[in-house]
C-alpha positions in Angstrom: -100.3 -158.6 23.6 -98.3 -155.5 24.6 -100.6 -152.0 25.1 -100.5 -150.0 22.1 -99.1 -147.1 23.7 -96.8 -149.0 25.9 -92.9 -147.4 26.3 -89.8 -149.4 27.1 -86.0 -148.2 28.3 -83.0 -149.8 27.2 -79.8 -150.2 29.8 -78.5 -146.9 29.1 -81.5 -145.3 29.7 -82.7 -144.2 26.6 -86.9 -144.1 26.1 -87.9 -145.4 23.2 -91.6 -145.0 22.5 -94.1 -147.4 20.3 -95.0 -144.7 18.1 -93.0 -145.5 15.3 -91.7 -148.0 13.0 -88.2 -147.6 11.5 -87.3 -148.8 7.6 -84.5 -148.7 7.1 -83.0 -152.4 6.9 -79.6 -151.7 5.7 -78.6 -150.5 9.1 -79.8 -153.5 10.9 -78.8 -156.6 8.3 -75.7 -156.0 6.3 -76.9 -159.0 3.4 -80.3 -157.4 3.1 -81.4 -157.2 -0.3 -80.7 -154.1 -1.8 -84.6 -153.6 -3.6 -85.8 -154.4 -0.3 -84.4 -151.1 1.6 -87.5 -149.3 1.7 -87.0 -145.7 3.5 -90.2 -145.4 5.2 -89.0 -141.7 6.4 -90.1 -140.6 2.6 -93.7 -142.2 2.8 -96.3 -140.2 2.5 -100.3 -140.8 3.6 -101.2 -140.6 -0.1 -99.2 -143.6 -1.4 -99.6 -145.9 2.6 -101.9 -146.1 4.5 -101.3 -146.2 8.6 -103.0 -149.5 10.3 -104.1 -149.9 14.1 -105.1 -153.2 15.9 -108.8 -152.3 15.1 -108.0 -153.0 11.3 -107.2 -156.4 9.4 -103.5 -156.3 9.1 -101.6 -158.5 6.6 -97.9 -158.7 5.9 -96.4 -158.7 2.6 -93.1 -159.9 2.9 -91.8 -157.7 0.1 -92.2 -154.7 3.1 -91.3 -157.0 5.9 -89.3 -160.1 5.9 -89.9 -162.8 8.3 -86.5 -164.0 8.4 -85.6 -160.7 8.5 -87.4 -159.9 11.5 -86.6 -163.0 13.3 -82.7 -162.0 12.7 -83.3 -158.4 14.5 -84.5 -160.3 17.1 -81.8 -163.0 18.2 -79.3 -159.7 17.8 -80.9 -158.1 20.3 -81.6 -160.8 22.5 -77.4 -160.9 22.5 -77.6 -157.8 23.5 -77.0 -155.6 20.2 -78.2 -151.8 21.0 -82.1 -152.6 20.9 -82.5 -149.4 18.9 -82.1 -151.3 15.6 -85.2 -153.6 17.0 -88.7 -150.9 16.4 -91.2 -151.6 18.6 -93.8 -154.0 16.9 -97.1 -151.8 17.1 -98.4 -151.5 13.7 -97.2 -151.8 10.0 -97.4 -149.2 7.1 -98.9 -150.8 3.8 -98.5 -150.5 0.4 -102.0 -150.6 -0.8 -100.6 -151.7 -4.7 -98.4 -154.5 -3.2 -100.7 -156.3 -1.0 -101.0 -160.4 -2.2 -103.8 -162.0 -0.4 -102.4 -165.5 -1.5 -99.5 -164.9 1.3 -102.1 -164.1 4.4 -102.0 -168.0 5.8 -98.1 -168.1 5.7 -97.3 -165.2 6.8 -99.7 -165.3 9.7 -98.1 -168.6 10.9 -94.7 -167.7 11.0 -95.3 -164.6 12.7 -97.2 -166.0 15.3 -94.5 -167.6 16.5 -91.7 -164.7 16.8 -91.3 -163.9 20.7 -88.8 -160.9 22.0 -87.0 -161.3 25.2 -84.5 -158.8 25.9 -83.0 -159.5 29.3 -86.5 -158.8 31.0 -86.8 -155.8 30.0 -89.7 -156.0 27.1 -91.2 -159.0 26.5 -93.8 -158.5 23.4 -95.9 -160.4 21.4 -96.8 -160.0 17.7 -100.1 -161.3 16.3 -101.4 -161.0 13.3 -105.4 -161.0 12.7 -107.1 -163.6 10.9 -109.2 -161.7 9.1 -108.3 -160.1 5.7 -108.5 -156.7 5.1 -111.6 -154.8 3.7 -110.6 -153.0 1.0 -113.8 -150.9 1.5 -112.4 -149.5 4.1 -112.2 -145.8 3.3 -108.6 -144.0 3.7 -110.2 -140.9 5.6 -110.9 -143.3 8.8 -107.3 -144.1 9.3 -106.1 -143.1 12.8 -102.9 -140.7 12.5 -100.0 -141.6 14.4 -99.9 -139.7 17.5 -97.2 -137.0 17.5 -93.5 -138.4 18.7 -92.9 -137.1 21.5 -89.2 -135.2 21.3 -87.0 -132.4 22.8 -86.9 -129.3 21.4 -83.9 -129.0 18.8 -80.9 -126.6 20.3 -80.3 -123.5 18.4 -77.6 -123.2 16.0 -76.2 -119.9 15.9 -77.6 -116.5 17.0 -81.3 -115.4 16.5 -80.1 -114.2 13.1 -78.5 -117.5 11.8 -80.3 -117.8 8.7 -79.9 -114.3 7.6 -76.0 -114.7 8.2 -75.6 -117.5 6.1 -77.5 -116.0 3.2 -75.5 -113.0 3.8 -78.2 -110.7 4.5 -77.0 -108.9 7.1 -76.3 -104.9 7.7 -74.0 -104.0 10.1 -74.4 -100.3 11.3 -71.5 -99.6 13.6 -73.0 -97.1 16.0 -71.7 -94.4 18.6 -72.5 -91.8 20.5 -71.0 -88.5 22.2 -73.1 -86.7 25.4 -71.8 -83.9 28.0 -73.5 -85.4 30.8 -76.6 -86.6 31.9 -78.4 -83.0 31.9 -76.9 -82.6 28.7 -78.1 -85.1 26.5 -76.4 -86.3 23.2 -74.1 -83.8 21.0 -72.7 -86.1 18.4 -74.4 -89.3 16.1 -72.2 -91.2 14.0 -72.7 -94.8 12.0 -71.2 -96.7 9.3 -73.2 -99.4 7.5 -71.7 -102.4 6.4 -72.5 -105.4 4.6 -71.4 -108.8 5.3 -68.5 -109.4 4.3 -67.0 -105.8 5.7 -67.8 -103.9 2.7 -68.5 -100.0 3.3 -71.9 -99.4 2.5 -71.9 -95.8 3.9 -71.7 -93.3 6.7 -73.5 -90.8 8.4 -72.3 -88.1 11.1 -73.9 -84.8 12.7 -73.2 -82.9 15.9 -76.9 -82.2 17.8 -77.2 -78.7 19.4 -78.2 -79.4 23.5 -81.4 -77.4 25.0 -80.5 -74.2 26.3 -81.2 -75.8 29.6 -78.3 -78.2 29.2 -75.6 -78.5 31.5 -72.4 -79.7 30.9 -70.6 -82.2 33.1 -67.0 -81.8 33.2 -66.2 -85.3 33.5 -67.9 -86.4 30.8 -66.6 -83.6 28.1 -62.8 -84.3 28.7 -62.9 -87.2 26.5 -64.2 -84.8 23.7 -63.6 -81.4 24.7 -67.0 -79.9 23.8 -68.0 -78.1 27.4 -70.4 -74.9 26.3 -73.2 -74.7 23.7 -70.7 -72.1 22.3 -68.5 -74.5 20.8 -67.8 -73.7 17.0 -68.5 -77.5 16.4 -72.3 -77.0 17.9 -73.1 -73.6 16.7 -75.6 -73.9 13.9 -76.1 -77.6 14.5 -79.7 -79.3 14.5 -81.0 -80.5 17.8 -81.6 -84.2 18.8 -84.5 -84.7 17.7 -83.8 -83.8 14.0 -80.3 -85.6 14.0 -82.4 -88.9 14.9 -85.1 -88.4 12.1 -82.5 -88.1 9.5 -80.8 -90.6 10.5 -83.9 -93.0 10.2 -84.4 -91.7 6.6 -80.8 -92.7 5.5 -81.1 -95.8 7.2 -84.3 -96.2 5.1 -83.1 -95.7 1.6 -80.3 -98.0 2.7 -82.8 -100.8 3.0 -85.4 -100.1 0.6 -82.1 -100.3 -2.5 -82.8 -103.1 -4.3 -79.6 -105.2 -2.5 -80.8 -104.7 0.6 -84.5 -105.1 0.8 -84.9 -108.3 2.6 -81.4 -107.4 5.1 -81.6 -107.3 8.7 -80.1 -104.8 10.3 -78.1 -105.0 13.5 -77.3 -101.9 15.5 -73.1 -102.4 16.8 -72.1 -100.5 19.6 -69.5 -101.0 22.0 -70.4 -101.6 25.8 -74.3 -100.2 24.4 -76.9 -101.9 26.7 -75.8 -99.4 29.2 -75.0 -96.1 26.9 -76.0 -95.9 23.6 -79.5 -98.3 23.8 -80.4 -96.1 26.8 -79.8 -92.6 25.2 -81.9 -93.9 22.4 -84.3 -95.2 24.8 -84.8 -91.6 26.2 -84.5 -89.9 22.6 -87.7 -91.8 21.6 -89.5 -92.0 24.3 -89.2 -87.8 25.1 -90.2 -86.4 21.3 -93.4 -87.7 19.9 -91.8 -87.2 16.4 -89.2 -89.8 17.4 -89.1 -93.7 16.7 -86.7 -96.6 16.0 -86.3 -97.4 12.6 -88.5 -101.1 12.1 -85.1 -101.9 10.1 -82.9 -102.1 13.1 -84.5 -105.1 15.0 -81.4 -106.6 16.3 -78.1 -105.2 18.9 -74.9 -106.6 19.1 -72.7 -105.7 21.9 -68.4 -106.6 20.9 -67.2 -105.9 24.4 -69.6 -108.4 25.9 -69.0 -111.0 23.2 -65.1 -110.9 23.6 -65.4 -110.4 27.0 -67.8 -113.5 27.3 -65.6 -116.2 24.9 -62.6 -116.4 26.4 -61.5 -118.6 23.0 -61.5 -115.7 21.5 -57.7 -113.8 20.4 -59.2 -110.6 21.1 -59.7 -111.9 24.7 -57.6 -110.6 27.5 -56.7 -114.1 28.4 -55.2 -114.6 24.9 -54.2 -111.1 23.6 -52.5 -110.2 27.0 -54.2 -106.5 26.3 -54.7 -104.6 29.6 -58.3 -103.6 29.3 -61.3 -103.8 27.0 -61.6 -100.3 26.0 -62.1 -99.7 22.3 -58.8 -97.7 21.6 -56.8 -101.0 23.0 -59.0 -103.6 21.0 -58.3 -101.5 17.9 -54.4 -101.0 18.9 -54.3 -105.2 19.0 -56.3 -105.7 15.6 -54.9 -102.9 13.3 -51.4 -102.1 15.2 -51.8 -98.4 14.7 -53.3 -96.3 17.8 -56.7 -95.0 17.3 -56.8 -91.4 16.4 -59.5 -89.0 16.9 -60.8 -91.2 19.8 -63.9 -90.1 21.4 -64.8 -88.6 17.7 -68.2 -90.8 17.5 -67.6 -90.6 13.7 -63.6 -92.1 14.5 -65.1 -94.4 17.2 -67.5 -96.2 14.4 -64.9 -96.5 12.0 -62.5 -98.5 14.7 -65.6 -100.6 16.1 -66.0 -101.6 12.3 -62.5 -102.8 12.0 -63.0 -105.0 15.1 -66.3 -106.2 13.9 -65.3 -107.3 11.0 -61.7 -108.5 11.9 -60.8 -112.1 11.6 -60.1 -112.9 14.9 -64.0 -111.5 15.7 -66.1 -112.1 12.6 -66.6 -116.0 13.4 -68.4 -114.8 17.2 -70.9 -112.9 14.9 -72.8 -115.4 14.5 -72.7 -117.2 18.6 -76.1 -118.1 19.9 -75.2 -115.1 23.0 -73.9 -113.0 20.4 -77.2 -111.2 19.0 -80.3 -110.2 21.1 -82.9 -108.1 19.9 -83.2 -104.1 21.0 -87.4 -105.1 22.4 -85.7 -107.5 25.0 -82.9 -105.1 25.9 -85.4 -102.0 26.4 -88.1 -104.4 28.1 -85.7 -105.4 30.8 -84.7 -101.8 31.0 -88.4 -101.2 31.6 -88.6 -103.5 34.3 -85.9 -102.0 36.2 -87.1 -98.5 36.0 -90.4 -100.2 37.5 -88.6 -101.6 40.1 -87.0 -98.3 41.1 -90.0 -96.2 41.0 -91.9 -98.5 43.8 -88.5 -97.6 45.6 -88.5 -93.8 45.4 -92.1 -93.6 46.3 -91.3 -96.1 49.7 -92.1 -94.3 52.9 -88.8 -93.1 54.2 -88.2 -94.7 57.8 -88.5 -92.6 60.9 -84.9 -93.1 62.1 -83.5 -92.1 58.8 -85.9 -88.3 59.2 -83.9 -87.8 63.0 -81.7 -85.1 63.6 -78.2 -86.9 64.0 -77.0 -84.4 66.8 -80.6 -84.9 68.7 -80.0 -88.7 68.9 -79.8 -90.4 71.9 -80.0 -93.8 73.6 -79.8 -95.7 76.1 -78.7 -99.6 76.7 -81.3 -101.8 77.1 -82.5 -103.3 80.5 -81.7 -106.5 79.3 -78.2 -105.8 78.2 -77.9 -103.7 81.8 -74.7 -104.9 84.2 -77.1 -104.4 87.1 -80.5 -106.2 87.6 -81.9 -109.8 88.2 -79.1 -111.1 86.7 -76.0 -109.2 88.3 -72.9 -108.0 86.8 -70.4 -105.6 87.8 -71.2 -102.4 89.5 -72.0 -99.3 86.4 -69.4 -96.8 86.4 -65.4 -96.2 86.8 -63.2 -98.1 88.6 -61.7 -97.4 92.0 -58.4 -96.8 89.9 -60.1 -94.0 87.7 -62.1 -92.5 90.3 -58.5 -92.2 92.7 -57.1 -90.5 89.7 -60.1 -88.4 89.1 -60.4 -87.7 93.0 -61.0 -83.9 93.4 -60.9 -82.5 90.0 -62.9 -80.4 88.9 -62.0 -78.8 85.7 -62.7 -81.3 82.5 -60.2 -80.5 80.9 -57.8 -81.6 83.4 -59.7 -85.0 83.9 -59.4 -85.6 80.0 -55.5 -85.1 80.5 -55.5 -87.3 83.6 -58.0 -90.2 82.2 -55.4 -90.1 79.4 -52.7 -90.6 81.3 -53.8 -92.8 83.1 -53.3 -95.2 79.8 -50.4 -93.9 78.8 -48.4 -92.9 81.5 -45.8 -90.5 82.2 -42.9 -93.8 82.5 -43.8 -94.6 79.0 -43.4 -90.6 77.5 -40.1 -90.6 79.4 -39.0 -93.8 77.7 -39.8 -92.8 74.3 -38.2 -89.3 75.0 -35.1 -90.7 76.5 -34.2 -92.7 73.4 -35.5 -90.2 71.1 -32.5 -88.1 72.5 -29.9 -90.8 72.4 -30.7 -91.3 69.0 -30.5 -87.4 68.0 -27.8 -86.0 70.2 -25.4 -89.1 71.7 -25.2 -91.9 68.6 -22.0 -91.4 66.7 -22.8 -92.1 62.8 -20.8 -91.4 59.3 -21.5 -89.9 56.6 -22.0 -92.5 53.7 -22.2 -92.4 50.0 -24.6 -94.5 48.1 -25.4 -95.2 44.3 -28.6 -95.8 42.6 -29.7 -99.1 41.0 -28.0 -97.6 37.7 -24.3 -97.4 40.1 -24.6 -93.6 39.7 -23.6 -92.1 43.1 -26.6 -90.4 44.7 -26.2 -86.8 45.8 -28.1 -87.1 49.4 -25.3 -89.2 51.5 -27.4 -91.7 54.2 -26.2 -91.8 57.9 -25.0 -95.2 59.5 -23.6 -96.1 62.6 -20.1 -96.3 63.7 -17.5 -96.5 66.5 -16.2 -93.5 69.3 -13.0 -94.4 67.4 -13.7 -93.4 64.1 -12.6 -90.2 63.0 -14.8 -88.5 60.6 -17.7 -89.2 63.2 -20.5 -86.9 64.0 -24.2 -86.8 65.9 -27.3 -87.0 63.7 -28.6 -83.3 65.3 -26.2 -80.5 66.4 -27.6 -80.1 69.6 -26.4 -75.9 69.6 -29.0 -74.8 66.8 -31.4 -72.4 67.2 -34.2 -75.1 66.4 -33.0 -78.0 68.7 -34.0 -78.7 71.6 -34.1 -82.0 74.3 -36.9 -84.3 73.7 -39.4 -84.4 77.2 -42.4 -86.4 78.3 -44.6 -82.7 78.0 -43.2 -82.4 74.0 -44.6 -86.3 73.4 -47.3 -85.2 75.2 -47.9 -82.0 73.0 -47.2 -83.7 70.2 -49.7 -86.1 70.9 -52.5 -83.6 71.5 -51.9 -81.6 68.3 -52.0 -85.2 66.5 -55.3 -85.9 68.4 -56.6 -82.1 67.9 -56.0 -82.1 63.7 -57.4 -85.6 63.5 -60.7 -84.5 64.7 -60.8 -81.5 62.6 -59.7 -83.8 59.7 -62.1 -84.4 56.5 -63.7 -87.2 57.5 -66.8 -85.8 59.2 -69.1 -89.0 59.5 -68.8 -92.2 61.9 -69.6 -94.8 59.4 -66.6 -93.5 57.2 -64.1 -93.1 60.2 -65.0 -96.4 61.9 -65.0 -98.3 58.4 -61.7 -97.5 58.0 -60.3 -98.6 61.4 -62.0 -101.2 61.9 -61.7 -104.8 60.6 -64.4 -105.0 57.9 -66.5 -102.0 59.7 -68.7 -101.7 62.6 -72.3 -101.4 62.1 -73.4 -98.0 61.2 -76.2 -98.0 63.2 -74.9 -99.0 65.9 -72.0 -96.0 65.8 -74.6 -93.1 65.5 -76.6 -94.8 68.4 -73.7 -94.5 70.4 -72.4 -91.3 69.9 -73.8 -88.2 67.7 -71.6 -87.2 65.0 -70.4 -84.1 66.1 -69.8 -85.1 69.8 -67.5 -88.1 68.7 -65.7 -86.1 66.0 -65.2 -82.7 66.9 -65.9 -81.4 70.4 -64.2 -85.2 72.0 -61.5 -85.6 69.8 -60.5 -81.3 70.1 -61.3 -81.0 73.8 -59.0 -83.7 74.6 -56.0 -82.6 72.2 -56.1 -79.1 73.4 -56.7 -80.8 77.2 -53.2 -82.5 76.3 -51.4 -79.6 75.3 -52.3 -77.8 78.0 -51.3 -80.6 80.6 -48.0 -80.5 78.5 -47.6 -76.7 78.6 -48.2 -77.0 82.2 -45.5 -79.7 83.0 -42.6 -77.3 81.7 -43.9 -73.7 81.6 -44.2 -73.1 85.6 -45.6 -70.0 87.0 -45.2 -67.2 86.9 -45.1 -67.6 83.1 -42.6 -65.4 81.4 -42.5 -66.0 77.6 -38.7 -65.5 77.8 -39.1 -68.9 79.8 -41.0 -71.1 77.8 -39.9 -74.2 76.4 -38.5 -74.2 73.3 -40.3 -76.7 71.6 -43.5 -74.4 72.3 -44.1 -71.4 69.6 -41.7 -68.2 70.5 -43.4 -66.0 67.6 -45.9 -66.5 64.7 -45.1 -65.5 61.0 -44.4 -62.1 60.1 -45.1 -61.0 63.8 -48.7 -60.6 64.0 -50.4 -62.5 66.6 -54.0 -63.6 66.4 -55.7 -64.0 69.4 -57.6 -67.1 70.6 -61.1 -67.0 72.1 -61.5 -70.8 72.5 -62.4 -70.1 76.2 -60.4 -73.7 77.0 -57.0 -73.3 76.0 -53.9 -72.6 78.3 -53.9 -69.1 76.7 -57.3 -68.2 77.3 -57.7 -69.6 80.7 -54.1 -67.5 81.5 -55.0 -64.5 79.3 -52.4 -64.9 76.6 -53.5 -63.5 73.2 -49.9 -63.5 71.5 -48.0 -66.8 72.5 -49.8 -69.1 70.3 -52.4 -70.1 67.3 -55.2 -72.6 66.9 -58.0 -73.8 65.7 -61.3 -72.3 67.1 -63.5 -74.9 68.6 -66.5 -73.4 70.6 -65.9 -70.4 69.8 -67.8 -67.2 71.5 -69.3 -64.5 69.2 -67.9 -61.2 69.2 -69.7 -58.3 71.5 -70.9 -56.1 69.2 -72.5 -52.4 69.8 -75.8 -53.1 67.0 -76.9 -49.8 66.3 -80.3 -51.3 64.7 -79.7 -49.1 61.9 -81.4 -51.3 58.6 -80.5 -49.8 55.9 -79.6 -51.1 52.3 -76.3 -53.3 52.6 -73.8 -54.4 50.7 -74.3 -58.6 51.1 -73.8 -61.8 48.9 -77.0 -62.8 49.1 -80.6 -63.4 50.7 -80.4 -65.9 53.4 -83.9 -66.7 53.0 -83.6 -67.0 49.0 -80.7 -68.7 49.6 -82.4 -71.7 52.0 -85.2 -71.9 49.5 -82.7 -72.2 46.5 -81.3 -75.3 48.6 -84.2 -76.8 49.0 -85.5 -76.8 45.4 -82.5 -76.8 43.5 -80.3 -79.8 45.8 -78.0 -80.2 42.9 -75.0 -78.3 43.6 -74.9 -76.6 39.7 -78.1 -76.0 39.7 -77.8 -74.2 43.6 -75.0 -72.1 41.8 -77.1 -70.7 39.1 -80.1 -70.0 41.3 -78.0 -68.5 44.0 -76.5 -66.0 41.2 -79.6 -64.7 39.9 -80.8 -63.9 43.4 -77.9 -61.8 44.1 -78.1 -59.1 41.8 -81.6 -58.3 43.4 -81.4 -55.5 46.5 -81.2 -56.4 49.9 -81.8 -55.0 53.1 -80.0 -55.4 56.7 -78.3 -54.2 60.3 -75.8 -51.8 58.7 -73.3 -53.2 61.8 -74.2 -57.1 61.7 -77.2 -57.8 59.3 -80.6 -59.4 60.1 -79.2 -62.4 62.1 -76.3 -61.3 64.1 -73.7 -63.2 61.2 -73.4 -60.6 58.6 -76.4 -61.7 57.0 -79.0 -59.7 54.5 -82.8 -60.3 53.2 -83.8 -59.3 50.0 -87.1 -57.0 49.7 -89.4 -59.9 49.1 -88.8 -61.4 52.3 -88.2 -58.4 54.0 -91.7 -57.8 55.7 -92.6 -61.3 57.4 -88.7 -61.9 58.2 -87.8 -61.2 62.3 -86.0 -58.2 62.5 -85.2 -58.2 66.0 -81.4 -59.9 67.0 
């Protein structure tokens, strides 16, 4: 006999367990007698009673035929799909049908049936001998044991059943802030029911705290930037707005139409915007809560962005973007107006909603979520980020950037155990560096020695043939439209031609020859306004020069920011200008002798003198040849008379360093820093507390140092 609880597996894999007994005959014999196709599915416990192996089981062949049986099981011995075969393990019973007069016969022809199907069951069925007691009380039947199946995919979204019934409340919802220290100026919504019908709307502008401020960048869409703004005066604040909103959202459901409704919040591209202002509404005012109505959020951006079936799909519609005015644009064919209006921006998210080329993605299995698993996962986050703030801050990260230094380690070292070239300069560089002294000079000369003074005359020699010896024409040229252009283009032509001319008339005031010191020059100015360019950190610089960036760490070990940026790359662009002045400008220096590609005058005739200490004109004592930056620049001698007195200053220094410090934000520096001004302040009547034109108000007068 085969184990009660025994499995099999057909060829294609399929399990098929001996829990159950199929009845329906008229999908395994075609010529089955129609008043024999008994659908076992509809029995009931009250009407059949379930048998094991323990009981005394008899066969009626009104509810099982023997021929029957026997045909099932030559068909699936010849291989037909073994599902029509049922595993033998017990047989329901009609308690009113049973004839005792048919026990002997039916027991001997079943005895005999045997199923062999290709070795992979082999199964016997036996009948008992022994009749069945018909004492034996219905309670004590075993139930079949559960059938053992996967769990049934879901059809639809979360709200399927509702949709179908047409129960559903869409409330197209949307949003205006100023900023995230601003908070929420504008509520709008419109409800509607399923099939796109207008249920109503509801709209109110929220007053900000006093405290609020306004972020530029976010009030350009809408143009509300002040608390001033005739649209906000008299307006409610926040909190109000969002309790009457939840009371109109509450007589919508409680009308007899809509009492049984679900209610699903619409809003477009919302996890991240709406959902989390609402988050923070209820969460910051006691008073506050989200109406039990609204259980459910639907997102339209993420559904059309996530079927890419769908015609309001970029990949269909050919629209540029996902943005709401450019959905709307491709479903109605009229730009939206008013955008950025939350009132407008419901309206339009309602036309998409319930558009056809959307309405049939209502109802996806991604489409609907519910707003408690949106704001859980929210939750996590925020978790996640506060075990991150309140990390220990690592040591290298709290270092002063222009205190850093390091060294190579031994290991990495050219000298030691395992040898390596000797540390230092080559004999080439220390020949050329042999004797000088100045380091200026040796900047000019270690550059040089890279690019040297063959190559500068090359590329000045050519630059000069090209400006004062090529012959070229004059030529006219038309635009892509075959209108003539009004700037003519210069091309090349013969000795012989005769409308010829040179590209530079080499007798203006302006011109001059091209030479190795001018390359030179221009070099170092390139080199000098590069390092005082905007780019003032290491990572930035070499990320952009390099081939998918260097590690930062690795540039700040190696050099300090402001070695590497400003007092390098200036030293050595001024030490290239002066190697260049001193190529062409010989001594004694006589401005009426200097080159004219170096500076003859500045504008309007005033001259500002340079105290660089470095410079040509400083080392030479020229005040009025020439203008640059300042890069180590000396302080001023000045006669301090120690005189404090009330002076006329900005501000406090010391207020001003604490304001920093508690008030980082920038906006928030601002406003600190102007309410500290209009206090008094006291300080060196000839050059403040601190030697830079400083002041210190009267608070921090007393335990501030005085002497400078």
């Amino acid at each position: 006999m085969m184990d009660d609880n025994e499995d099999f597996t057909d060829d294609s894999g399929s399990n098929f367990s001996n829990d159950n007994l199929s009845g329906s005959e008229s999908d395994s014999d075609d010529d089955s007698d129609d008043d024999d196709d008994t659908d076992f599915s509809e029995c009931s416990y009250d009407s059949y009673e379930y048998l094991t192996d323990e009981d005394e089981v008899l066969s009626d062949t009104s509810v099982v035929d023997i021929d029957e049986l026997q045909y099932l099981v030559n068909d699936a011995a010849d291989n037909i799909s073994p599902t029509k075969v049922p595993p033998p393990r017990s047989v329901f019973l009609a308690r009113d049908d049973y004839d005792e007069s048919s026990d002997e016969e039916t027991t001997g022809r079943l005895g005999d049936v045997r199923m062999n199907l290709d070795g992979h069951f082999a199964g016997e069925v036996a009948i008992k001998q022994e009749k069945l007691d018909d004492e034996h009380p219905v309670d004590n039947v075993n139930p079949s044991p559960a059938r053992s199946t996967r769990p049934s995919r879901q059809v639809g979204s979360i709200i399927h059943d509702f949709q179908i019934q047409n129960k559903v409340i869409w409330i197209s919802f949307d949003i205006e802030t100023g900023g995230p220290k601003c908070g929420i100026i504008q509520l709008s919504a419109v409800f509607y029911d399923h099939d796109g019908a207008v249920l109503g709307e509801y709209d109110s502008y929220c007053k900000p705290p006093r405290t609020a401020v306004f972020l530029p960048q976010a009030c350009d869409c809408h143009g509300i930037t002040s608390r001033n703004d005739t649209r906000l005066l008299g307006a409610p604040t926040v909190a109000e707005v969002w309790i009457d909103f939840c009371k109109v959202v509450e007589a919508m459901f409680e009308s007899s139409d809509h009492t049984d409704n679900a209610g699903v919040l619409v809003a477009w591209n919302g996890k991240s915007c709406d959902l989390e202002w609402i988050y923070r509404l209820i969460h910051s005012h006691v008073e506050c809560e989200m109406p039990p109505q609204i259980g459910y959020f639907m997102d339209p951006y993420q559904v059309i962005k996530k079927h890419q079936g769908c015609n309001l799909n970029p990949k269909k519609s050919k629209i540029p973007d996902l943005k709401l005015s450019t959905v709307y644009k491709y479903v109605a064919g009229t730009d939206l107006l008013n955008a950025h209006n939350s009132l407008f921006d419901c309206r339009a998210q309602g036309t998409v909603l319930m558009s056809t080329d959307y309405k049939k993605y209502q109802d996806m299995t991604t489409s609907i979520c519910t707003i408690e698993s949106v704001w859980s996962y929210k939750e996590k986050k925020r978790v996640k980020l506060q075990h991150e703030l309140t990390a220990p801050t690592h040591d290298t990260w709290k270092s002063d950037e222009a205190a850093e230094s390091w060294t190579l380690p031994d290991a990495k070292k050219f000298t030691g155990p395992s040898g390596g070239a000797t540390p230092g300069p080559t004999a080439a560089v220390k020949k050329v560096l042999d004797g000088v002294t100045d380091p200026m000079a040796a900047l000019a000369l270690m550059f040089l020695f890279f690019v040297d003074i063959v190559m500068l005359r090359s590329v000045s020699d050519e630059s000069n043939r090209y400006a004062y010896k090529d012959f070229v024409l004059e030529k006219q040229v038309k635009d892509a439209d075959g209108k003539v252009k009004k700037k003519k283009i210069l091309v090349p032509c013969d000795d012989s031609s005769p409308d010829k001319r040179k590209r530079v008339d080499k007798n203006k005031k302006d011109a001059w020859e091209f030479t190795p010191a001018y390359i030179l020059s221009w070099l170092g100015i390139c080199v000098y306004f590069g390092g005082l360019g905007s780019k003032q950190s290491p990572d930035v610089m070499w990320m952009d020069i390099s081939n998918g960036g260097i590690y930062v760490p690795f540039v700040r070990n190696t050099m300090p920011k402001n070695a590497f940026r400003k007092k390098f790359q200036c030293h050595l662009g001024i030490a290239l200008m002066n190697a260049a002045i001193e190529m062409e400008w010989k001594a004694p220096y006589d401005e009426k002798d200097k080159p004219k590609w170096m500076p003859q005058t500045l504008k309007n005739g005033k001259y500002h003198p340079c105290n660089c200490g470095i410079c040509f004109f400083c080392k030479n004592n020229f005040t009025s040849s020439i203008a640059h930056g300042k890069v180590s620049s000396r302080p001023d001698v000045v006669e301090c008379s120690n005189n404090y007195e009330n002076v006329q200053r900005n501000w406090c220094i010391v207020c001003c360093k604490v304001a920093k410090v508690q008030h980082p934000d920038k906006n928030t520096a601002e406003k600190r820093k102007l309410k500290i001004i209009k206090q008094s302040r006291r300080g060196c009547s000839t050059c403040g507390v601190d030697g830079k034109g400083a002041a210190v108000c009267t608070d921090h007068w007393e335990n501030f140092d005085h002497s400078h």
